[in-house]
C-alpha positions as a printed NumPy array, in Angstrom:
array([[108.495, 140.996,  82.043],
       [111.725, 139.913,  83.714],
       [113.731, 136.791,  82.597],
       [112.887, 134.147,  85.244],
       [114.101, 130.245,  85.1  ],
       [111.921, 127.804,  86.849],
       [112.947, 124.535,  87.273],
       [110.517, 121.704,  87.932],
       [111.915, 118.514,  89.007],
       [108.966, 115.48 ,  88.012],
       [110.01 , 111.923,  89.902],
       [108.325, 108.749,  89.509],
       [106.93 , 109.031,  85.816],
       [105.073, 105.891,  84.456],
       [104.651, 105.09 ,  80.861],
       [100.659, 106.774,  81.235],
       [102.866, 110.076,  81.8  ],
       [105.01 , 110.608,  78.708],
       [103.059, 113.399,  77.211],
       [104.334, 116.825,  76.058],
       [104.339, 118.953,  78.867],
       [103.594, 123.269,  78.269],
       [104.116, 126.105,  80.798],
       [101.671, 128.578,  80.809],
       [101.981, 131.787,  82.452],
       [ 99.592, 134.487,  82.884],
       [100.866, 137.941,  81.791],
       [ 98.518, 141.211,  81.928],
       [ 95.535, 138.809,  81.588],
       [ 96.978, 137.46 ,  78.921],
       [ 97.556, 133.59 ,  78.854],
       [101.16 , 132.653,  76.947],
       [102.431, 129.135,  76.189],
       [106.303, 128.461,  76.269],
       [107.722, 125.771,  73.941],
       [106.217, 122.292,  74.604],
       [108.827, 119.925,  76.414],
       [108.189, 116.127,  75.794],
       [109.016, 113.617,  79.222],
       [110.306, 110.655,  78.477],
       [112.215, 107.726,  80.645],
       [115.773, 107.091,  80.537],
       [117.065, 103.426,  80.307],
       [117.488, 102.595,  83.599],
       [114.234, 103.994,  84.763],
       [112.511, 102.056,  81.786],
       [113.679,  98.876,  83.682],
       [111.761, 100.   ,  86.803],
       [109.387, 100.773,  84.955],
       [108.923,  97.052,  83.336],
       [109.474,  95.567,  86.655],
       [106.86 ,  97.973,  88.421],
       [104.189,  97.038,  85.673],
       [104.845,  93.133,  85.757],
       [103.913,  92.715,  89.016],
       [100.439,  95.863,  89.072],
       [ 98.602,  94.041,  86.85 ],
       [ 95.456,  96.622,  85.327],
       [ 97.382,  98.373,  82.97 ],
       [100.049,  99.945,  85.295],
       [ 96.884, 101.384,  87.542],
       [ 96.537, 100.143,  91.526],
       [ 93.676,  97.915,  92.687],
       [ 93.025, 101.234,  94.504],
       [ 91.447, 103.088,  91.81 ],
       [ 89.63 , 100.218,  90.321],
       [ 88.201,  99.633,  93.752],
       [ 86.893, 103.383,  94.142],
       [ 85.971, 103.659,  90.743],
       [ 83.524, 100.902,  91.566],
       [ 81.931, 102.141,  94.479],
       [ 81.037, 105.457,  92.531],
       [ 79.554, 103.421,  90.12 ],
       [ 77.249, 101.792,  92.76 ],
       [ 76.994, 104.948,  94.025],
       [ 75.711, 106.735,  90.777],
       [ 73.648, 103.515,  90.009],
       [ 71.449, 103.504,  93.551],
       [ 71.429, 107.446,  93.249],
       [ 69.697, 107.071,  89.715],
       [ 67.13 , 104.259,  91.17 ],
       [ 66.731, 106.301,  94.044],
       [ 65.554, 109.699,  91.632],
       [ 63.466, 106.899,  89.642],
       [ 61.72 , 105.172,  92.816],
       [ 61.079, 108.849,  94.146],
       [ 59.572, 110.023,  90.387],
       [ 57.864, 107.064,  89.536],
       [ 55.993, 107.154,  93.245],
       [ 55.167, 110.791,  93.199],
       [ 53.462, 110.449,  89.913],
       [ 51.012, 107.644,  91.204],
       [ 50.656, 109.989,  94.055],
       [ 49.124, 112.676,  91.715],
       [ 47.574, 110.184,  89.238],
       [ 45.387, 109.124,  92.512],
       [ 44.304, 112.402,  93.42 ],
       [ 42.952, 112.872,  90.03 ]])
């Protein structure tokens, strides 16, 4: 396998993000790891960083997501009823008949 540099540029890293990062490349079906590289935030970006949480609020995470995590939850919840109004209605049905 030839010798090839990849460079990935990552902008706009919160705190959530500073992980340690692997490449993985598939080779002859064969799945190989590099060395692990760990992102972290320089000084000045750590000072963005600060001011960009201070004023988000939730733990660095937009209203956004909290929003649209609710409605799936409403969504899951009347889904649910809706399976248990349907089951519950369908086995009077059949109780009846009997």
């Amino acid at each position: 396998m030839e010798n090839q540099i990849i460079v990935l540029r990552i902008r706009n890293i919160s705190n959530s993000d500073l992980y340690t990062f692997y490449c993985a490349r598939l080779f002859k079906e064969h799945l190989d790891f590099d060395e692990g590289v760990k992102l972290v935030i320089s000084e000045n970006q750590l000072g963005e960083e600060r001011r960009f949480d201070e004023g988000g609020g939730f733990d660095g995470l937009s209203l956004q997501y909290h929003i649209f995590a609710a409605v799936l939850l409403f969504g899951l919840v009347g889904m649910l009823l809706a399976i248990f109004v349907v089951h519950f209605k369908t086995r009077t049905k059949q109780k009846d008949k009997n």
